[in-house]
C-alpha positions as a Markdown table, in Angstrom:
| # | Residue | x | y | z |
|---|---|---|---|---|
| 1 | Unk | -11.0 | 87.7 | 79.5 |
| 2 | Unk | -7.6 | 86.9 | 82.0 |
| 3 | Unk | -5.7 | 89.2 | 83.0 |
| 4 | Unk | -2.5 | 89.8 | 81.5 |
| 5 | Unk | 0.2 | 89.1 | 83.5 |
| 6 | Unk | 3.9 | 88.6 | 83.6 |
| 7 | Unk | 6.7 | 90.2 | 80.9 |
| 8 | Unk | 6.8 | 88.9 | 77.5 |
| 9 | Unk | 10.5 | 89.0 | 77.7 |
| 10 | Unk | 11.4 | 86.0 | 74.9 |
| 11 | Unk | 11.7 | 85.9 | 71.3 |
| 12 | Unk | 8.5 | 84.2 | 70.0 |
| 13 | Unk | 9.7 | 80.5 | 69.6 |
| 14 | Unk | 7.7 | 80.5 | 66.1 |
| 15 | Unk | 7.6 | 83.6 | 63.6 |
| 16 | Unk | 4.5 | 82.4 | 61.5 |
| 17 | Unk | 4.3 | 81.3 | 58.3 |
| 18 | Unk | 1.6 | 80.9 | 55.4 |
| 19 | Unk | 4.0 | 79.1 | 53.4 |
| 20 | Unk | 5.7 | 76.6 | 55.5 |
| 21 | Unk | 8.8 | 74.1 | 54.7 |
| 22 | Unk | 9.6 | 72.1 | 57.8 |
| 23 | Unk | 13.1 | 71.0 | 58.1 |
| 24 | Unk | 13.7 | 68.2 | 61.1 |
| 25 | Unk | 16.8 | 68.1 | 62.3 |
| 26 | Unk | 17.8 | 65.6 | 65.1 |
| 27 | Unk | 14.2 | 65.1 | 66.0 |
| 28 | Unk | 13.4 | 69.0 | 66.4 |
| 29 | Unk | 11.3 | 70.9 | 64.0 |
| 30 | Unk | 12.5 | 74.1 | 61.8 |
| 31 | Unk | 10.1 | 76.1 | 60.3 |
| 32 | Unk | 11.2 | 78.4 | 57.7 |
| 33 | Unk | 8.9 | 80.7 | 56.0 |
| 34 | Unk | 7.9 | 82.8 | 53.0 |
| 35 | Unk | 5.4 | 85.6 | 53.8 |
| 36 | Unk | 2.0 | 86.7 | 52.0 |
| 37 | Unk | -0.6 | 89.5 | 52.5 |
| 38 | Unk | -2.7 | 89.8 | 55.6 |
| 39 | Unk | -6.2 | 90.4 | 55.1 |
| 40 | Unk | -7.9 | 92.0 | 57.0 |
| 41 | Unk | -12.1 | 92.9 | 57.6 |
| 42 | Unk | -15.3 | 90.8 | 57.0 |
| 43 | Unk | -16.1 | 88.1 | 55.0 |
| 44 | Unk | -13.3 | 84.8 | 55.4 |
| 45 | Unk | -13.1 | 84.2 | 51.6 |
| 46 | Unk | -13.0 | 87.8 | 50.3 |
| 47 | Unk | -9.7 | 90.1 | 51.0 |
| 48 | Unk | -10.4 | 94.3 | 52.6 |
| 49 | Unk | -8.0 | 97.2 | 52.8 |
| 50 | Unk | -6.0 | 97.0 | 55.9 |
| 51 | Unk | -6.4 | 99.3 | 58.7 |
| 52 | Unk | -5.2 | 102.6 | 58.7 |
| 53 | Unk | -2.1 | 102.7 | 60.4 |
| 54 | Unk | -2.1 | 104.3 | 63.4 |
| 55 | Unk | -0.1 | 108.0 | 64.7 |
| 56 | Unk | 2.1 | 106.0 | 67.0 |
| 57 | Unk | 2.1 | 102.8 | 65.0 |
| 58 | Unk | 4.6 | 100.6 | 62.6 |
| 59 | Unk | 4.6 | 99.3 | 59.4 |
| 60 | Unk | 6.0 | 96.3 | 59.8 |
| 61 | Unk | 7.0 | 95.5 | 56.1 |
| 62 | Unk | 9.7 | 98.6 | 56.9 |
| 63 | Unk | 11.6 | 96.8 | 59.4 |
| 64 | Unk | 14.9 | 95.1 | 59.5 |
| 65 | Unk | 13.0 | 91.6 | 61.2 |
| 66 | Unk | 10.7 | 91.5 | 57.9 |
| 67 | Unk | 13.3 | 92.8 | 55.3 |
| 68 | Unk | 10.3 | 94.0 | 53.4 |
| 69 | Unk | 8.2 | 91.4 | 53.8 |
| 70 | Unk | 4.3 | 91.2 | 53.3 |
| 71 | Unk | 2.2 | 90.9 | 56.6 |
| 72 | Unk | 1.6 | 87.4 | 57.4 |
| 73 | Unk | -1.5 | 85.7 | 58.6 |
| 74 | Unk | -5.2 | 86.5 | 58.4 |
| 75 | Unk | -7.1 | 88.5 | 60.4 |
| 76 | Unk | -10.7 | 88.7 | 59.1 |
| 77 | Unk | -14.4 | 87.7 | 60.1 |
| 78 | Unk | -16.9 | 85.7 | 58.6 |
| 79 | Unk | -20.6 | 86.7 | 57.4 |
| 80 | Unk | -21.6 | 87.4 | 60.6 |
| 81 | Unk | -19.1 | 89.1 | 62.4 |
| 82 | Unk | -17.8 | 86.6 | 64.1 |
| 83 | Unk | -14.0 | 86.2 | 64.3 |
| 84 | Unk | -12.9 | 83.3 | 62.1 |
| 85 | Unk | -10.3 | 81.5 | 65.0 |
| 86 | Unk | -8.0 | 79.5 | 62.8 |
| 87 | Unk | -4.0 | 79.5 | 62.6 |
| 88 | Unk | -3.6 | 82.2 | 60.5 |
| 89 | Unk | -4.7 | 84.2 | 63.2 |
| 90 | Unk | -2.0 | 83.0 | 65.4 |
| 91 | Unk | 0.2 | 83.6 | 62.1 |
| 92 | Unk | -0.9 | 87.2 | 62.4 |
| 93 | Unk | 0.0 | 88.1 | 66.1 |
| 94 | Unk | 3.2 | 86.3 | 65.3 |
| 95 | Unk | 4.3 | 88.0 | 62.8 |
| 96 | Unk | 3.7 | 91.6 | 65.0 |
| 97 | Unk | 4.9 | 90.3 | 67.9 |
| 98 | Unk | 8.2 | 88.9 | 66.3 |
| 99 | Unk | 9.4 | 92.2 | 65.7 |
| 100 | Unk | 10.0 | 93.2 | 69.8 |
| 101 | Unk | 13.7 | 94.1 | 70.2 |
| 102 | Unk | 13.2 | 96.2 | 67.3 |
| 103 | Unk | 10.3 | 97.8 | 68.0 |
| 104 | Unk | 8.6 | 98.4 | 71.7 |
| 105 | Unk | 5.7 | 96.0 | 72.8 |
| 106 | Unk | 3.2 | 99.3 | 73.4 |
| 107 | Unk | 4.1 | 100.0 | 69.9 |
| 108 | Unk | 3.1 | 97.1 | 68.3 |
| 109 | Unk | 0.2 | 96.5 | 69.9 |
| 110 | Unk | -1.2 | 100.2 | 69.0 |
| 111 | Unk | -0.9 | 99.1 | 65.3 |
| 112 | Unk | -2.4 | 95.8 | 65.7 |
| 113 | Unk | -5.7 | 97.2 | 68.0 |
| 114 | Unk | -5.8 | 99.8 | 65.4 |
| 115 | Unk | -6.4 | 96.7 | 62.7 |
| 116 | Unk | -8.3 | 94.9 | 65.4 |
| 117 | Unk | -10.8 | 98.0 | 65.7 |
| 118 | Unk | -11.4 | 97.9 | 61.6 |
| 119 | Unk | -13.6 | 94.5 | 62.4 |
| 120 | Unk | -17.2 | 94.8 | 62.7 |
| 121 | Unk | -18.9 | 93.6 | 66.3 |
| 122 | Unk | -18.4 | 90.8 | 67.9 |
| 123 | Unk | -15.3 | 89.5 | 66.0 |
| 124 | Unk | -13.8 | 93.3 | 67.3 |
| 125 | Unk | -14.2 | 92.0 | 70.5 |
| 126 | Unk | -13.3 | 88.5 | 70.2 |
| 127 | Unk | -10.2 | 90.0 | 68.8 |
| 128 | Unk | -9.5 | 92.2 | 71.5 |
| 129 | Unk | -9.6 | 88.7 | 74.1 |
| 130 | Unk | -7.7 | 86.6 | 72.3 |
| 131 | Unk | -4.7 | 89.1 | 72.1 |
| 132 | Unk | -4.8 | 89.7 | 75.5 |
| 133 | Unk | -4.9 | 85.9 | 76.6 |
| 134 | Unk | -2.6 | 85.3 | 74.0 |
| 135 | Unk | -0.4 | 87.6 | 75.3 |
| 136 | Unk | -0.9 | 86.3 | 79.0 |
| 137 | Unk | 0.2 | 82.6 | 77.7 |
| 138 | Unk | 3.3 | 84.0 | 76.3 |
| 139 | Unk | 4.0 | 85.9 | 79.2 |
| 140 | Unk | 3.7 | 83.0 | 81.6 |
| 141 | Unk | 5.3 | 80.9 | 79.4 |
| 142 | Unk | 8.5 | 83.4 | 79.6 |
| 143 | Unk | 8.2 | 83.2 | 83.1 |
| 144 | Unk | 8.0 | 79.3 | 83.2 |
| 145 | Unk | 11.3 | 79.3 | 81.1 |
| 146 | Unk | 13.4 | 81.9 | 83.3 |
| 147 | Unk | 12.6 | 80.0 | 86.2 |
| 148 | Unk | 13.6 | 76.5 | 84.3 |
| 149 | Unk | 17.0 | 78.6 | 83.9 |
| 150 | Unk | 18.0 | 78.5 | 87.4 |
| 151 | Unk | 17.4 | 74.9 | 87.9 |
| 152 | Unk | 20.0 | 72.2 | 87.9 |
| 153 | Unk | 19.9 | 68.8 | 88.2 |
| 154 | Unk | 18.0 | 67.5 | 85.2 |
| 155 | Unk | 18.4 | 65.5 | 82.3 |
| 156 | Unk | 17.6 | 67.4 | 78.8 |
| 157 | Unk | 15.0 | 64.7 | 78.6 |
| 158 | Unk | 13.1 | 65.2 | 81.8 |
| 159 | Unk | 13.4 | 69.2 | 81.2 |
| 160 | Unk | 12.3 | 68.4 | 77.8 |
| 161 | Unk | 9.5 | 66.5 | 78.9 |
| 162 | Unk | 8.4 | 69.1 | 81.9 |
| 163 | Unk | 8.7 | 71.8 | 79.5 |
| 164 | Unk | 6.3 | 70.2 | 77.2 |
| 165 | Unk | 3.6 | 69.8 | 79.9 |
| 166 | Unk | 4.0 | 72.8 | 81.4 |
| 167 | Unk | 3.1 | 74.6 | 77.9 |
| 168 | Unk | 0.1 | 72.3 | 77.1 |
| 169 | Unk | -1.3 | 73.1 | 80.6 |
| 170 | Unk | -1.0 | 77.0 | 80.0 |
| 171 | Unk | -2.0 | 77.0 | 76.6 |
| 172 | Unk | -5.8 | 75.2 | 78.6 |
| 173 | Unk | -5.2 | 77.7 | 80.9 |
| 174 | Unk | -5.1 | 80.8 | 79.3 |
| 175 | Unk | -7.0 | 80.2 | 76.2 |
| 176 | Unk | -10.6 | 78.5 | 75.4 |
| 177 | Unk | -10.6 | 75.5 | 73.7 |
| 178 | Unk | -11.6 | 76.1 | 70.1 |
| 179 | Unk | -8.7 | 78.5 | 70.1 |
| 180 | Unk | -5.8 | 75.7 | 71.9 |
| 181 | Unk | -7.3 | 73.5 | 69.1 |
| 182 | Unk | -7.1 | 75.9 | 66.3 |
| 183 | Unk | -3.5 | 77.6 | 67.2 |
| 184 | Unk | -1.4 | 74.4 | 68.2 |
| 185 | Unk | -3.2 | 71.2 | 67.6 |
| 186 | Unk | -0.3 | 70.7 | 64.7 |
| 187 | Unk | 2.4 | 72.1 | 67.3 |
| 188 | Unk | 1.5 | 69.7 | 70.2 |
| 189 | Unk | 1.2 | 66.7 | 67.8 |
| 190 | Unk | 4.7 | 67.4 | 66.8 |
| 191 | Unk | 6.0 | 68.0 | 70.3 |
| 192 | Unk | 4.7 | 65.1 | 71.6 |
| 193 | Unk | 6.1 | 62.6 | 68.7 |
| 194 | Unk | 9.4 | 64.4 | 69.5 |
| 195 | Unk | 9.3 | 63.6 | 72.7 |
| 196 | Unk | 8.2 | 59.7 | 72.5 |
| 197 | Unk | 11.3 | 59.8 | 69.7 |
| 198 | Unk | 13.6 | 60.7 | 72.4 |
| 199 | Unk | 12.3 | 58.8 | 75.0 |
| 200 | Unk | 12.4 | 55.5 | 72.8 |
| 201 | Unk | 15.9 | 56.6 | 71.6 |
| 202 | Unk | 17.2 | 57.0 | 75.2 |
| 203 | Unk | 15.8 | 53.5 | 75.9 |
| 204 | Unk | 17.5 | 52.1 | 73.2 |
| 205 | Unk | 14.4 | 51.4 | 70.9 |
| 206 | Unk | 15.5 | 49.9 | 67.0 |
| 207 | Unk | 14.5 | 51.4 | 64.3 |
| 208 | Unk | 11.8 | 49.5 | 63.8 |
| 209 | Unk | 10.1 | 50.9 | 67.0 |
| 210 | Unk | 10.9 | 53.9 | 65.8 |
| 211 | Unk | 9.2 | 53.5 | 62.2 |
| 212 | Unk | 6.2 | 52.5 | 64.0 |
| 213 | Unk | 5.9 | 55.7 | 66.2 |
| 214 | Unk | 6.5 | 57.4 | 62.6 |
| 215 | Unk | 3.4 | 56.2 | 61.3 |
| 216 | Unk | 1.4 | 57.1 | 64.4 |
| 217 | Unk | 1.6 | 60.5 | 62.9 |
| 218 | Unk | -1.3 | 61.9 | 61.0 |
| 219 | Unk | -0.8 | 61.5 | 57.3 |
| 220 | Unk | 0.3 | 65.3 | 56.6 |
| 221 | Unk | 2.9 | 65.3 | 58.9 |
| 222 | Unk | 4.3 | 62.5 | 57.9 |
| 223 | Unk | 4.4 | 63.9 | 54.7 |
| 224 | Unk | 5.8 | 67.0 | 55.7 |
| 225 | Unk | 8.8 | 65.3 | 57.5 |
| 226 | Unk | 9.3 | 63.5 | 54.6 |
| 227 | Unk | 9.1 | 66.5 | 52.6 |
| 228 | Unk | 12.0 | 68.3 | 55.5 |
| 229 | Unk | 14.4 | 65.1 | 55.2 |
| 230 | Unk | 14.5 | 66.1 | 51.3 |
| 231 | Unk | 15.5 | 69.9 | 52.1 |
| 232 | Unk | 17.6 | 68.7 | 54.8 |
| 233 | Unk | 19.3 | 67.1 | 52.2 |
| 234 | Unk | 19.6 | 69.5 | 49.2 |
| 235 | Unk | 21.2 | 72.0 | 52.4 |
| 236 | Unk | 23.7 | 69.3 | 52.7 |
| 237 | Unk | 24.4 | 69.4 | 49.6 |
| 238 | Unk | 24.8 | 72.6 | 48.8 |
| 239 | Unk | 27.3 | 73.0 | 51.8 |
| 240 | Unk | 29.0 | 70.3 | 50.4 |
| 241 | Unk | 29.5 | 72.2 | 47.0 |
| 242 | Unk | 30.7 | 75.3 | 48.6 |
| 243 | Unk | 33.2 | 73.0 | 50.6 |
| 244 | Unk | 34.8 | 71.8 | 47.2 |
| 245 | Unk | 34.9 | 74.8 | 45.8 |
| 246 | Unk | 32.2 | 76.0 | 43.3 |
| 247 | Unk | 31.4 | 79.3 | 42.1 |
| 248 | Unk | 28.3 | 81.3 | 42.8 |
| 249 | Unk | 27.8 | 80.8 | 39.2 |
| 250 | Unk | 27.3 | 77.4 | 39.9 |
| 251 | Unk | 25.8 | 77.3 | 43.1 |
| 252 | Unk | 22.8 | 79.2 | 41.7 |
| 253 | Unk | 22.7 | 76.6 | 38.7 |
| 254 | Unk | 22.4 | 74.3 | 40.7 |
| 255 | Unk | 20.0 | 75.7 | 43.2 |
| 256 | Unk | 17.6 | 76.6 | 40.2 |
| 257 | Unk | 18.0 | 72.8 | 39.2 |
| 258 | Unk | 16.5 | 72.0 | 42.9 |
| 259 | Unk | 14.4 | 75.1 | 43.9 |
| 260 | Unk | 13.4 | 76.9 | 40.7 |
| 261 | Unk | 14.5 | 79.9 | 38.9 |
| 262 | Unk | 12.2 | 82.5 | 41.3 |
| 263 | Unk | 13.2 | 80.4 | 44.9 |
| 264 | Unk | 16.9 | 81.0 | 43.5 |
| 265 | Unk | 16.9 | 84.4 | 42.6 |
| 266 | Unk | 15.2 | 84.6 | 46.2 |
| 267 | Unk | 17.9 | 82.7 | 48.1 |
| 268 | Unk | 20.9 | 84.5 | 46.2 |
| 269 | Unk | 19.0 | 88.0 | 47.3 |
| 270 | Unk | 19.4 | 87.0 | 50.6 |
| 271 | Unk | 23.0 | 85.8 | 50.4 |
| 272 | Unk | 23.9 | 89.2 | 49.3 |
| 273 | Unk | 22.1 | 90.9 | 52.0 |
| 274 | Unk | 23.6 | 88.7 | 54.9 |
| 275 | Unk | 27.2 | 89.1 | 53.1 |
| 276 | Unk | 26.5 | 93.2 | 53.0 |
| 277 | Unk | 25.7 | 92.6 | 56.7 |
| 278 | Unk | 28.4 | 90.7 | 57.4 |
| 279 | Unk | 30.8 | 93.1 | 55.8 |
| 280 | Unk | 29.8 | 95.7 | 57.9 |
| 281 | Unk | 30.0 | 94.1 | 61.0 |
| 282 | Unk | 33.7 | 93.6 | 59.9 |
| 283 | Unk | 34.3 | 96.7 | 59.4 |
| 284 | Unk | 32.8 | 98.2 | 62.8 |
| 285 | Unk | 35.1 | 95.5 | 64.2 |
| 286 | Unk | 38.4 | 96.5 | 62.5 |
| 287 | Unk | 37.5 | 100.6 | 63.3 |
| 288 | Unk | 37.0 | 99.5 | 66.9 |
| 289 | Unk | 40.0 | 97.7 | 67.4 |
| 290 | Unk | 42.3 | 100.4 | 65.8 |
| 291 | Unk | 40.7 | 102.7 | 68.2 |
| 292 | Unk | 41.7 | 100.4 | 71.2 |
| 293 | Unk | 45.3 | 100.5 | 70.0 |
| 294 | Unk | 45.8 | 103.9 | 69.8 |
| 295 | Unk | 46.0 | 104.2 | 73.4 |
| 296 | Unk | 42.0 | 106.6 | 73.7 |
| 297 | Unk | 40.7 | 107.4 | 77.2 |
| 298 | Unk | 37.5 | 105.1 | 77.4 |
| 299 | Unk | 35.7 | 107.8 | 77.4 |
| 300 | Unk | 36.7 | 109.2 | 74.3 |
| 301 | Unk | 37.0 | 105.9 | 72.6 |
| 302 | Unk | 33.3 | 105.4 | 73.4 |
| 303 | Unk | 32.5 | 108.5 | 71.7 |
| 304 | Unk | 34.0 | 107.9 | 68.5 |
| 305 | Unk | 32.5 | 104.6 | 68.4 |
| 306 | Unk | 28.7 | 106.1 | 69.3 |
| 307 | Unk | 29.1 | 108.0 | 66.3 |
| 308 | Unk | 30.3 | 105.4 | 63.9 |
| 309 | Unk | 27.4 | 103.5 | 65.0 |
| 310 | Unk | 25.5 | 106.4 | 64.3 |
| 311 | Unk | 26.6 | 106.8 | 61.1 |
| 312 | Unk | 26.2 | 103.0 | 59.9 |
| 313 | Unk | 23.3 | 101.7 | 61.6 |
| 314 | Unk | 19.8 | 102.3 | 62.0 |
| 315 | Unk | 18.6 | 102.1 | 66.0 |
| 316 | Unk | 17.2 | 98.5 | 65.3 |
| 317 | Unk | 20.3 | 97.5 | 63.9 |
| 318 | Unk | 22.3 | 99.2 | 67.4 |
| 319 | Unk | 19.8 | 97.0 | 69.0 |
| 320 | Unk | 21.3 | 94.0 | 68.4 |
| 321 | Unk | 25.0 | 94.7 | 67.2 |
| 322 | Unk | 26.6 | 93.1 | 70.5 |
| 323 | Unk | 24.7 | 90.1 | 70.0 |
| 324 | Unk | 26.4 | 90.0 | 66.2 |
| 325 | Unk | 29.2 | 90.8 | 66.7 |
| 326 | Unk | 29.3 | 87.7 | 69.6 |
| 327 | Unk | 28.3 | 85.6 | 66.6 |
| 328 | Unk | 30.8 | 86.6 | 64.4 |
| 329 | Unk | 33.7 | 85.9 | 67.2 |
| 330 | Unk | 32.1 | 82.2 | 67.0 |
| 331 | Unk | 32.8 | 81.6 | 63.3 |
């Protein structure tokens, strides 16, 4: 095992998915996701109870990242103990990990070696190694990525490029092979047909060139980019009827026409609670600028607005009010 080293200060570029629609845009990847039960213990084909969870632990189905979400991913061993190493184990320390910001790193790693020490011997262990080095590559990784911050001087491509590298090499690095092939064989494809896309574009390749370098691509993925161009499209769409003017009425009409009754009732669950959210952030917004003309000491104006917070957010949501509130300012 390698010892762990560095912060793991960044947001995990990839919250995992079971379900997963890819959506290209401008050559770059988006994954969106739909979540479904962990399972976790012995045996790869059969499911077990999850692990107690522990004193000092978190569900994470109860937090504000998950929305009440289903863990997502698989960790489990097969017949003989061993660990079964396959992406749904990355899909499982994703999913964990994804909630920092909202939860403390110590804290979620308590609950998932609690899990971790529900598998019999020597997938317990493998377990245990894997974490860790995964943890190491994401901490380098973040380091890799402050550093690239400070630089100047080059092109998006050549950062692009070096950036790419970079993470293949510590991904060999940090983590044995079976595992580099199992958790990002799919990812590194992708990256590097991105990255030959770019580089033909900025040499001024046709779009016959580029056809070609789209059939280089395994079969699946060329399906599943296909399959992202058609979502890309029906989100187009859909803007495009809010733009002239439908109704929700017809907006989820039309989205059960393309999605399906369940997806749409889904979609127009989550409009409502991003409008609720929105709503409040308004309203923090308006309370704090009547407070600023009112003419308060600072002090005092801070403590009205510590309570309001308070009052109308959890402690996750505190967490990241500023950066909300940034956002809304944009729109």
């Amino acid at each position: 095992m390698k010892p762990l080293h560095g912060a793991l200060g960044l947001t995990l570029s990839v919250v995992a998915v079971v379900l997963l629609v890819s959506v290209w845009q401008d050559d770059v990847l988006v994954q969106r996701a739909e979540f479904q039960p962990a399972r976790t213990g012995s045996g790869a084909d059969s499911a077990a109870p999850r692990a107690a969870m522990p004193e000092n632990g978190v569900d994470p189905t109860q937090l504000m990242t998950f929305r009440g979400a289903t863990v997502d991913g698989y960790l489990r061993t097969d017949h003989r103990g061993q660990l079964v190493i396959d992406i749904q184990l990355r899909h499982w320390m994703d999913f964990y990990l994804s909630a920092q910001g909202e939860v403390p790193l110590d804290d979620l790693l308590l609950t998932m070696r609690a899990q971790i020490r529900g598998l019999p011997e020597p997938g317990r262990s493998q377990a245990e190694n894997i974490l860790d080095e995964y943890l190491g590559y994401l901490a380098a990784l973040a380091d890799y990525d402050r550093e690239a911050q400070k630089r100047v001087g080059e092109s998006g491509l050549d950062e692009l490029s070096a950036r790419v590298a970079w993470q293949q090499r510590l991904r060999r690095e940090w983590l044995e092979p079976p595992v580099v092939e199992a958790f990002f064989q799919a990812d590194e494809v992708m990256d590097n047909y991105t990255l030959a896309r770019h580089q033909l574009r900025a040499q001024g390749a046709d779009e016959a060139q580029l056809a070609e370098l789209n059939s280089s691509l395994p079969q699946e993925l060329q399906q599943m980019r296909e399959q992202s161009q058609q979502v890309l499209t029906l989100q187009q769409q859909e803007q495009k009827l809010r733009q002239q003017g439908s109704s929700a009425a017809d907006i989820q009409q039309w989205r059960e026409q393309q999605y399906g009754k369940e997806a749409a009732e889904r979609l127009a669950k989550a409009d409502q609670q991003q409008q609720h959210w929105q709503q409040r952030l308004q309203d923090y917004q308006q309370y704090r600028d009547s407070l600023a003309l009112q003419g308060l000491a600072n002090q005092d104006r801070e403590l009205l607005l510590k309570t309001y917070r308070s009052r109308h957010f959890s402690e996750a949501e505190q967490k990241r009010l500023n950066a909300a509130l940034t956002l809304l300012a944009g729109e």
